[in-house]
C-alpha positions as CSV (number, residue, x, y, z in Angstrom):
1,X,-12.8,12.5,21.3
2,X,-10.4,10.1,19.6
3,X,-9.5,7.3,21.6
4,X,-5.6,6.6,21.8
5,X,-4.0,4.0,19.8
6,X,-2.5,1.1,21.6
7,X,1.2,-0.2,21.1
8,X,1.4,-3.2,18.6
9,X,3.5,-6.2,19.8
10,X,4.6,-6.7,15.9
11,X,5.3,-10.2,16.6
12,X,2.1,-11.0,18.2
13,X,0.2,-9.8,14.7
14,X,2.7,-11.5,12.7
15,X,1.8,-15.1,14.9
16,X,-1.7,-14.5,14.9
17,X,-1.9,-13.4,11.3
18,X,0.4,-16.9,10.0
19,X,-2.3,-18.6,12.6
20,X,-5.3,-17.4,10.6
21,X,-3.6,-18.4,7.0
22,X,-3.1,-21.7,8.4
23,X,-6.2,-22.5,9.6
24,X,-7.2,-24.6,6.5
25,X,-4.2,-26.1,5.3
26,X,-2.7,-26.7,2.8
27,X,-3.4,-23.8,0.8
28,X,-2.1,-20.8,-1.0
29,X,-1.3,-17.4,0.7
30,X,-2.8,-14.7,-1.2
31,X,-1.7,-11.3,-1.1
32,X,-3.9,-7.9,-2.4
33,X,-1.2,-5.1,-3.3
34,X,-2.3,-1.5,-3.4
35,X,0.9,0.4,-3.9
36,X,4.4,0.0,-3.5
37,X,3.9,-3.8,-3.9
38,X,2.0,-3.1,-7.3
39,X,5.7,-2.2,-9.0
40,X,8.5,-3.3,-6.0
41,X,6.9,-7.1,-4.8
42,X,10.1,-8.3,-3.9
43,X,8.8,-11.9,-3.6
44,X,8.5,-14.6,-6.0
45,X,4.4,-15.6,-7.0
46,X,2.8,-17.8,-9.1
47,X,-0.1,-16.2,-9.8
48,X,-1.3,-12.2,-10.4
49,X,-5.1,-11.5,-11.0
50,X,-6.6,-8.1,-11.2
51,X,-9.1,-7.7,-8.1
52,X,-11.2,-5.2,-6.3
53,X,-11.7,-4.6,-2.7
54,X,-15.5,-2.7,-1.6
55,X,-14.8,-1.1,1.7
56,X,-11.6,-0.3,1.8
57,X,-9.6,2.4,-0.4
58,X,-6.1,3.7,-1.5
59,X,-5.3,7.0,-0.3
60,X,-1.7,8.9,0.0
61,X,-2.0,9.6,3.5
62,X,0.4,7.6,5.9
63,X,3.3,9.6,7.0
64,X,6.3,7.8,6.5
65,X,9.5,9.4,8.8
66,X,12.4,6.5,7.4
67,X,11.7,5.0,4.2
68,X,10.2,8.5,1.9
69,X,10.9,10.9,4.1
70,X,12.8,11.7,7.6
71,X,11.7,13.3,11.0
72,X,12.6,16.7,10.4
73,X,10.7,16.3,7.3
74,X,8.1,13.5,7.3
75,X,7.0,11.9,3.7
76,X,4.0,10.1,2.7
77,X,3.1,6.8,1.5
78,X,-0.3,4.8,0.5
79,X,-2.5,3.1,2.6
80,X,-5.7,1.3,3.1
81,X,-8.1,3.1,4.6
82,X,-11.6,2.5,4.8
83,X,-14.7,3.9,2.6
84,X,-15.3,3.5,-0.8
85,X,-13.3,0.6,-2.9
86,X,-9.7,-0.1,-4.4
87,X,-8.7,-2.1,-7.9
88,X,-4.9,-3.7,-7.4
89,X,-3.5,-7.4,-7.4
90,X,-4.0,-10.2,-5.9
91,X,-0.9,-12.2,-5.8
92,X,-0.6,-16.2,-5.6
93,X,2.2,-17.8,-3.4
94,X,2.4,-21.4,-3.3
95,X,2.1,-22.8,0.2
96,X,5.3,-24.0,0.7
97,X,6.5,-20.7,0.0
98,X,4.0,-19.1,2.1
99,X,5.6,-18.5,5.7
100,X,9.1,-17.0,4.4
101,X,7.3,-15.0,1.9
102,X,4.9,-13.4,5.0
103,X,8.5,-13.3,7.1
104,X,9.7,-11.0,4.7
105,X,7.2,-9.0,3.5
106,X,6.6,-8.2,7.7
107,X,9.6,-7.3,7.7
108,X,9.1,-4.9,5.0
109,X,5.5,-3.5,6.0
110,X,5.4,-3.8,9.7
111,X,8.7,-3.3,11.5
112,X,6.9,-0.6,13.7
113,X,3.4,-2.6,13.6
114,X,1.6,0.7,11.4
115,X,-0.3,-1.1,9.5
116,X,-3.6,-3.2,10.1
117,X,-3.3,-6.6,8.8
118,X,-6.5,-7.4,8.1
119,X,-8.3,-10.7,5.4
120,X,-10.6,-9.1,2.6
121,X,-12.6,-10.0,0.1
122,X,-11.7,-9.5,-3.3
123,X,-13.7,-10.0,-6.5
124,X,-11.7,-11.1,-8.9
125,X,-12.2,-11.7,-13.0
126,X,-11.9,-16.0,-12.5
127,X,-14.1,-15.2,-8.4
128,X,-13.7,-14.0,-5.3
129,X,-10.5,-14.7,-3.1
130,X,-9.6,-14.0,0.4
131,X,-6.1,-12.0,0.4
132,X,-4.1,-10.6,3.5
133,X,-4.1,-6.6,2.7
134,X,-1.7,-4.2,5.2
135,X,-4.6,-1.7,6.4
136,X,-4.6,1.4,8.6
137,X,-7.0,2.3,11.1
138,X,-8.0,6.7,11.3
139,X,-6.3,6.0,15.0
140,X,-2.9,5.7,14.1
141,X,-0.5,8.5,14.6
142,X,0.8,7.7,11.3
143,X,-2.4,8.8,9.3
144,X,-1.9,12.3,8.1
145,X,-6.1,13.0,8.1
146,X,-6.5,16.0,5.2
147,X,-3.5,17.0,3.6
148,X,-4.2,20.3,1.1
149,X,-2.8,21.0,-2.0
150,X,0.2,23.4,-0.2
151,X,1.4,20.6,2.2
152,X,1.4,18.2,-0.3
153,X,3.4,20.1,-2.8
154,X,5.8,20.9,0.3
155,X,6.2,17.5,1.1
156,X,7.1,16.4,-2.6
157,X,9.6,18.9,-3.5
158,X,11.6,18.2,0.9
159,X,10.9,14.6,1.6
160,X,13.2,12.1,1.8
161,X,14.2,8.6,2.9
162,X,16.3,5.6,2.7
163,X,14.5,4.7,-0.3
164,X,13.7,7.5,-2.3
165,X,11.7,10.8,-2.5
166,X,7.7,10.5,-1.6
167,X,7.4,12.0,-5.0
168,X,8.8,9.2,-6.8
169,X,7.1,7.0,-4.4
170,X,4.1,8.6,-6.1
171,X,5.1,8.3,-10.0
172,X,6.2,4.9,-10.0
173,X,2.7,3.9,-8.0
174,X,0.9,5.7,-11.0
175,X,3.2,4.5,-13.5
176,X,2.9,0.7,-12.0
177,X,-1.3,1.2,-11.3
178,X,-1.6,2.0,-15.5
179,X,0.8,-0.6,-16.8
180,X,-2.2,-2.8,-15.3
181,X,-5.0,-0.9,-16.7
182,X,-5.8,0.7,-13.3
183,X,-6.4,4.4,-13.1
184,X,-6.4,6.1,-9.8
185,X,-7.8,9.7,-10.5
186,X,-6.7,11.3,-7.2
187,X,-3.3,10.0,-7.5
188,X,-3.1,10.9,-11.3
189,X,-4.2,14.9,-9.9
190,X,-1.7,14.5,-7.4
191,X,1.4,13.8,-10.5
192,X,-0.1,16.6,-12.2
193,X,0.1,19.2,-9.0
194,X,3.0,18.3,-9.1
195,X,3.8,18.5,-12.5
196,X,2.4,22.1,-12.6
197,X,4.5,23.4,-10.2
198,X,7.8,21.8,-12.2
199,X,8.6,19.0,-9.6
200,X,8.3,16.7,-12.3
201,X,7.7,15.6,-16.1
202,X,4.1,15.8,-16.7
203,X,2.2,12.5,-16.6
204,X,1.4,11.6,-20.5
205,X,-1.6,9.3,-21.9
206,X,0.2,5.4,-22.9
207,X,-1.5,2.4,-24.2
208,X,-2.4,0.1,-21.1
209,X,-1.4,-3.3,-20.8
């Protein structure tokens, strides 16, 4: 029997989580994106590294009711679930830019306290790092479990929110993953669905960076 899932006191994470980055200052806050923060990071950084997360993966299945889609017709976006393993970015803020950086990007990722926020390890080309990554537990509410083929085509042709279609949610995550030289083969099936079902332009082979 699942077990439910407790409210989250956002602010309480948020201190708890600033708590945990300072517990060895001075030093950098590092940051692993997945997704939307792969192509949209919104924050100024002074260093990006390719990196790879064992344990955790990327997976289209977070319903999202206000920012890709609405409550009479709920989108999707990524999250960190875990199982298996995820390539992104790790990005490098300087210390001093640390706290406002976190303020923000709370503001952006947990206004409703969805997400996990949890410190993994990340191998890295230059080592390992510890980076702050927004995770999500199989309690929450907000993770869809199985989605088939149907719902998901469903979802991409009727979901919508404040900033933008789940569809295009999905593209520019695929488009942003390959300008890196990251291929995510469940995402790339997902463009092509919809692709085949003319919701889109199909997804076509480019030189990686």
């Amino acid at each position: 029997m699942q077990l439910p899932y407790p409210p989250r006191d956002t602010q309480a994470l948020f201190a708890r989580t600033l708590a945990q980055w300072r517990s060895d200052p001075p030093q950098d806050l590092l940051l692993f994106a997945y997704g939307s923060l792969i192509w949209r990071p919104d924050f100024e950084f002074s260093e990006c590294r390719p990196a790879r997360v064992l344990g955790h993966h990327r997976a289209l299945r977070m319903r999202s009711r206000v920012n890709r889609g609405s409550p009479e017709e709920p989108g999707l976006v990524l999250a960190l679930l875990s199982g298996g393993s995820c390539r992104g970015l790790v990005y490098r803020v300087p210390a001093a830019q640390g706290e406002s950086v976190l303020t923000t990007l709370w503001a952006r990722e947990m206004p409703t306290g969805v997400y996990e926020p949890r410190w993994l390890n990340c191998e890295t080309p230059q080592g390992p790092l510890r980076a702050l990554a927004f995770t999500l537990s199989r309690r929450s509410p907000n993770w869809t479990g199985e989605i088939d083929d149907a719902q998901l085509l469903h979802i991409f042709a009727h979901a919508r929110g404040r900033y933008g279609t789940t569809l295009d949610y999905l593209l520019r995550t695929v488009q942003g993953l390959r300008d890196h030289g990251i291929r995510d083969a469940e995402l790339e099936r997902q463009w092509h669905l919809a692709a085949r079902h003319g919701l889109c332009l199909p997804l076509t082979t480019h030189d990686q960076r």
